[in-house]
C-alpha positions as CSV (number, residue, x, y, z in Angstrom):
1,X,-14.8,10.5,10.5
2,X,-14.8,6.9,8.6
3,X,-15.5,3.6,8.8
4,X,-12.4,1.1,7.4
5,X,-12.7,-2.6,6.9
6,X,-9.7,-4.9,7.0
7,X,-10.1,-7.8,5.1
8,X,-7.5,-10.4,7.4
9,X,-5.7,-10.2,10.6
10,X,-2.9,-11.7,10.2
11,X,0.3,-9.5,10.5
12,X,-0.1,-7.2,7.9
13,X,-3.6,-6.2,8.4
14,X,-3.1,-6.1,12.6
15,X,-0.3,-3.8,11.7
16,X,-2.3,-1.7,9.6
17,X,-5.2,-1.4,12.5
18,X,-2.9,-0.4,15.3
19,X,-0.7,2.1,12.8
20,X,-4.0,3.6,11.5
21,X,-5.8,3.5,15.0
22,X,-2.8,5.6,16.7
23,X,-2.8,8.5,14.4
24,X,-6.6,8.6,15.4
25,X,-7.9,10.3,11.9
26,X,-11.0,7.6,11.4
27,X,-13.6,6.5,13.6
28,X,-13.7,3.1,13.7
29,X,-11.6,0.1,12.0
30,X,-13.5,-4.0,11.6
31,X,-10.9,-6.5,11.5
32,X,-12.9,-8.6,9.7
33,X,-11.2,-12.5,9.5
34,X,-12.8,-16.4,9.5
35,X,-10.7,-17.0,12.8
36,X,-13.1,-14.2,14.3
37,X,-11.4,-14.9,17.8
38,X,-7.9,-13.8,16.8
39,X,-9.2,-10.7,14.7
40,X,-11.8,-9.7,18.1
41,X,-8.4,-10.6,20.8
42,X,-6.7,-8.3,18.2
43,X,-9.3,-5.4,18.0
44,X,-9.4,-5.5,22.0
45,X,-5.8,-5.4,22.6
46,X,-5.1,-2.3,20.2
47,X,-8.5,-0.5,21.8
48,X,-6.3,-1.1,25.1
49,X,-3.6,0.9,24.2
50,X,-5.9,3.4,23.2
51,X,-5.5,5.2,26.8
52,X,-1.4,4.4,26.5
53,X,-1.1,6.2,23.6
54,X,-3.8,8.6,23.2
55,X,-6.0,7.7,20.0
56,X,-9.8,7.1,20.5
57,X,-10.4,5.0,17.7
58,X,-13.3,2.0,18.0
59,X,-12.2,-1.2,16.9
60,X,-13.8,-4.6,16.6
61,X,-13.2,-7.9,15.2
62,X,-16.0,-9.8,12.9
63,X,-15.9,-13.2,10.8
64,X,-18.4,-12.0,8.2
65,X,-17.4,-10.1,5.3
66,X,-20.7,-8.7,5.3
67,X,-19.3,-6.2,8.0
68,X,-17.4,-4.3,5.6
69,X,-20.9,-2.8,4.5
70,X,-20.7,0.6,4.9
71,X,-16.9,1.1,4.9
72,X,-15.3,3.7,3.0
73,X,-12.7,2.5,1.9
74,X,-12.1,-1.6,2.2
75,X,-8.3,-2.9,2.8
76,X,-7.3,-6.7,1.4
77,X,-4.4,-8.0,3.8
78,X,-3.8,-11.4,5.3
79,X,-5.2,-14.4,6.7
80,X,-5.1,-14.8,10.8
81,X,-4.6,-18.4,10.0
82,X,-1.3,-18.0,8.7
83,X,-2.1,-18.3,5.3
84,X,-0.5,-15.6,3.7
85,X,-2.1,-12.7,1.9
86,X,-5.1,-12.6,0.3
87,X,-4.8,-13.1,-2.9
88,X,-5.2,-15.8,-6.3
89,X,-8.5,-17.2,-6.6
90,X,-9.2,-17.1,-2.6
91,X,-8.7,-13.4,-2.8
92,X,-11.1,-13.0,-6.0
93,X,-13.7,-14.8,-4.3
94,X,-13.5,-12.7,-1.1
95,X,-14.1,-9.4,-3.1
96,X,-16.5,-10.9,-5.6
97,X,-18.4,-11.4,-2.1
98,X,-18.4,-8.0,-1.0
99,X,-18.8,-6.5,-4.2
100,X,-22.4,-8.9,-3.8
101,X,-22.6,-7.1,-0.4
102,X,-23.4,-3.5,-2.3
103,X,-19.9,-2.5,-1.4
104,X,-18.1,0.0,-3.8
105,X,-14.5,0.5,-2.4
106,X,-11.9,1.9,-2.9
107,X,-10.2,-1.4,-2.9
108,X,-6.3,-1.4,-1.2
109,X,-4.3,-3.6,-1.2
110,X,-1.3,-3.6,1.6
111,X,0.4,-7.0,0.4
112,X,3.3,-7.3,-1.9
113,X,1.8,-10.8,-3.5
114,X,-1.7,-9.2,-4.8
115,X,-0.9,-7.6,-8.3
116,X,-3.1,-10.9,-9.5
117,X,-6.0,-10.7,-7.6
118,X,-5.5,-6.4,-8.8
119,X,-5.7,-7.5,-12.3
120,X,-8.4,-10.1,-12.2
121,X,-11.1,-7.8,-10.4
122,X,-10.5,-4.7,-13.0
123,X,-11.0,-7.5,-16.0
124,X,-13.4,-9.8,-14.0
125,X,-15.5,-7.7,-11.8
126,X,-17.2,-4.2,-12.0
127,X,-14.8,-2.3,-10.6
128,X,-13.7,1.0,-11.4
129,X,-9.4,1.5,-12.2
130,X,-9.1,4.6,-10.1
131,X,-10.7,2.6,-7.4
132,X,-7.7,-0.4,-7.2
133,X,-4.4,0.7,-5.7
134,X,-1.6,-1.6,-4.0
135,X,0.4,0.0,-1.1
136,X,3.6,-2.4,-1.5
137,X,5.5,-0.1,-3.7
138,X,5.2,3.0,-0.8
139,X,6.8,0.2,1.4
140,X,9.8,-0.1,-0.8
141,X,9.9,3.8,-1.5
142,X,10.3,3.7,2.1
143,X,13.3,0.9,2.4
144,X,14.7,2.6,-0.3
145,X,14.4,6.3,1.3
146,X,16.4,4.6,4.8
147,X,18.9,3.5,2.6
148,X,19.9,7.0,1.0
149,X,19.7,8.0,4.3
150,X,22.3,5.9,5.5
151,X,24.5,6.9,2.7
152,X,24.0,10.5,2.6
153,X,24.2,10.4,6.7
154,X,21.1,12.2,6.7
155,X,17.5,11.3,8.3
156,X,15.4,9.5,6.1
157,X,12.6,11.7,6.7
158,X,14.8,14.1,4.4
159,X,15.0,11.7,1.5
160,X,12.3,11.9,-0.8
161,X,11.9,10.2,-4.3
162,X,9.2,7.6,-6.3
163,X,9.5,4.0,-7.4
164,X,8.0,2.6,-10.7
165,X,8.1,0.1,-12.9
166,X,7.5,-3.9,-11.7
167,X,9.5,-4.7,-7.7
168,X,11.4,-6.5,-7.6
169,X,13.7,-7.1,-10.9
170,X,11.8,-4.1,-12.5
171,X,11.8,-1.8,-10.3
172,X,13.2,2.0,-11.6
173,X,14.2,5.0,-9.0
174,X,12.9,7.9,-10.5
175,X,16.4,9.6,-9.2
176,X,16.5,13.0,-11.6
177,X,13.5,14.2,-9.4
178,X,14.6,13.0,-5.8
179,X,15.4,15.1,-2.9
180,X,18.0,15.0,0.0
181,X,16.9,18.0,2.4
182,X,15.8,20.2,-0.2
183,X,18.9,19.6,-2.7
184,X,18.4,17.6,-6.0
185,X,19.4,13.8,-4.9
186,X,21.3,13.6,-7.9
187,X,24.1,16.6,-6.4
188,X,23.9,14.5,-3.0
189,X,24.6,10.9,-3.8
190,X,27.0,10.0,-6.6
191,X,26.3,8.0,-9.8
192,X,27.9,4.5,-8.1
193,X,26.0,5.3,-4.6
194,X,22.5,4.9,-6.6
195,X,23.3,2.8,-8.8
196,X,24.4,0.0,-5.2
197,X,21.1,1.2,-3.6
198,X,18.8,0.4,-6.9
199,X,20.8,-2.9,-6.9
200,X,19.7,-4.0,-3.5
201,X,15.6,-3.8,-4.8
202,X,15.3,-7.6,-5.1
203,X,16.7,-8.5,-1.4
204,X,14.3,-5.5,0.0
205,X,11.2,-7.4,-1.5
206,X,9.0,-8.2,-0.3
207,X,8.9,-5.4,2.5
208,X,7.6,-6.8,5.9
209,X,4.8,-7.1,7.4
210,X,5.5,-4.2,9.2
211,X,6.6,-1.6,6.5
212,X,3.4,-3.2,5.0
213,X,1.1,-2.3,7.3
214,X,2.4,1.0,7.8
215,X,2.1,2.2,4.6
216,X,-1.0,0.8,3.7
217,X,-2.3,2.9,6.7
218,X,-1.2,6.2,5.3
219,X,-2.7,4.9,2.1
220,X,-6.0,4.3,3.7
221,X,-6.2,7.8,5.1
222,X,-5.5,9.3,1.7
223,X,-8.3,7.2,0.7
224,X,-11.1,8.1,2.7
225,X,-9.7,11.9,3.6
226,X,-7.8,13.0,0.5
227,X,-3.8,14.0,0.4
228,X,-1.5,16.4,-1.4
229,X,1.5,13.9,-1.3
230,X,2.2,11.5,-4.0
231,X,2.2,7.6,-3.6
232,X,4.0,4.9,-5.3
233,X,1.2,2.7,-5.6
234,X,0.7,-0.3,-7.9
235,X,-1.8,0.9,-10.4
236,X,-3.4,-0.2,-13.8
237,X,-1.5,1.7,-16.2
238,X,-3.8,0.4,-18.8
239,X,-5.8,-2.8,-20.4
240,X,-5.1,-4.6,-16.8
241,X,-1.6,-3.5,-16.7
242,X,-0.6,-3.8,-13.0
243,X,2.5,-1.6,-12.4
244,X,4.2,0.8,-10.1
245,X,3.6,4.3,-10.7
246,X,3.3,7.5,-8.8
247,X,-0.2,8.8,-7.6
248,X,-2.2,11.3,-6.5
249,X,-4.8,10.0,-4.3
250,X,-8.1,11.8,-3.2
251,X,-11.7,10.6,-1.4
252,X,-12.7,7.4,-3.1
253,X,-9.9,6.9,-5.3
254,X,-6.8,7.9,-7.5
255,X,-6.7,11.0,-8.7
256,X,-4.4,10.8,-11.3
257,X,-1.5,8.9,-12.3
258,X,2.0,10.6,-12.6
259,X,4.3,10.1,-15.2
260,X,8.2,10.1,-13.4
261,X,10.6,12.0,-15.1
262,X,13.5,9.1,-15.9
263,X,16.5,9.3,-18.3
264,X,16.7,7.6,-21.5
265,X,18.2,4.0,-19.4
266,X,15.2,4.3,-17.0
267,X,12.8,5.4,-19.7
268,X,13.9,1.9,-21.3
269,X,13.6,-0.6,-18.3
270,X,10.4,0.9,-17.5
271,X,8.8,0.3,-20.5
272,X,10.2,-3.2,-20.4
273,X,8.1,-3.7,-16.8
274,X,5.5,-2.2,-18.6
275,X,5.8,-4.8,-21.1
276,X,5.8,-7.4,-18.6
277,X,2.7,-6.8,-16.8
């Protein structure tokens, strides 16, 4: 069993404690956050509702950052204050701090604002690239798997496919190697059907704070107990290249980066987002 530290808890990172502490897979979660009486009032209330709904996972709320020692795996989300995600200088200095602390990650990060802060520690800090992941883009491979749903008239649970490329503007569905139920997506949906749902990418970013949290918490479990599912996860694709990508993820890290299969079009716009980042 592990010990995960949640850098904020705000929205996104409360989320993240309560979605991680119900499925009852680690042993115990820090919110760690400078208004330490909103991150402890936090930690007690989800610990309450461990009885309710069945999960025995220890929480607790700290204001130093020197809490996360000993985490395995160390999640950047967002300010109790209000403040937003942490991320820009604020969010450099906050893991330059536990990096000081003899902390080695893996570093996630469940906000949709962070692909800065990503790229500063891999070219600023000694981090390691299989060590910094983003969670945003499972969000939005989420959104976008309730939306085939919808169309298809399916559950989404049946819809499967990966997001690359740079959310919002360039984003690119990997659609030639999505699933509906088992069937190619491709013999599902219809050309015109896709190409509305890959046009609605800009108004379903950023995901919420709930989507957020909830997928940075299945992230987090890959992290610290390994998976066989793949991830779109932001990723460096290279020299500090921050971009969308689907990933294998195993204890302590990435395991390797996956290369979607995309037509010609796709190939095109993804390299373009590659350019970009």
């Amino acid at each position: 069993m592990s010990l995960i530290a949640i850098i904020g808890a705000g929205p996104i990172g409360s989320t993240l404690a309560h979605k991680l502490a119900g499925r009852s897979r680690v042993r115990e979660i820090r919110l760690i956050d400078k208004e330490v009486r909103i991150a402890q009032g936090k930690a007690l209330d989800i610990q309450q509702s461990g009885p309710v709904e069945g999960f025995s996972t220890t929480l607790s709320g700290a204001e130093s950052l020197h809490a996360s020692a000993g985490a395995d795996a160390i999640v950047l989300a967002d300010a109790a204050s209000g403040a937003g995600e942490h991320a820009g200088e604020a969010g450099l200095a906050i893991l330059r701090q536990i990096i000081a602390a003899g902390v080695s990650g893996p570093f996630l990060f469940a906000g949709a604002s962070q692909r800065d802060v990503m790229k500063r520690a891999l070219t600023e800090l000694p981090v390691a690239q299989s060590k910094i992941i983003g969670a945003a883009p499972f969000a939005l491979e989420s959104a976008l798997c309730a939306v085939c749903g919808v169309i298809a008239d399916c559950s989404a649970l049946d819809v499967s496919l990966s997001v690359a490329g740079l959310p919002p503007n360039g984003a690119v569905v990997a659609w030639q190697e999505g699933s509906i139920g088992g069937s190619p997506l491709t013999s599902v949906l219809a050309p015109h059907d896709m190409a509305s749902i890959a046009a609605r990418i800009p108004g379903l970013w950023p995901p919420g704070p709930y989507a957020l949290g909830s997928a940075a918490a299945r992230l987090t479990e890959a992290l610290v107990l390994g998976s066989r599912r793949r991830f779109s996860c932001f990723v460096d694709q290279g020299r500090g290249r921050i971009i969308a990508l689907p990933v294998e993820l195993e204890r302590g890290g990435i395991k390797r980066l996956i290369q979607p299969v995309l037509t010609s079009l796709e190939r095109t716009a993804f390299e373009n987002a590659l350019d970009g980042a």
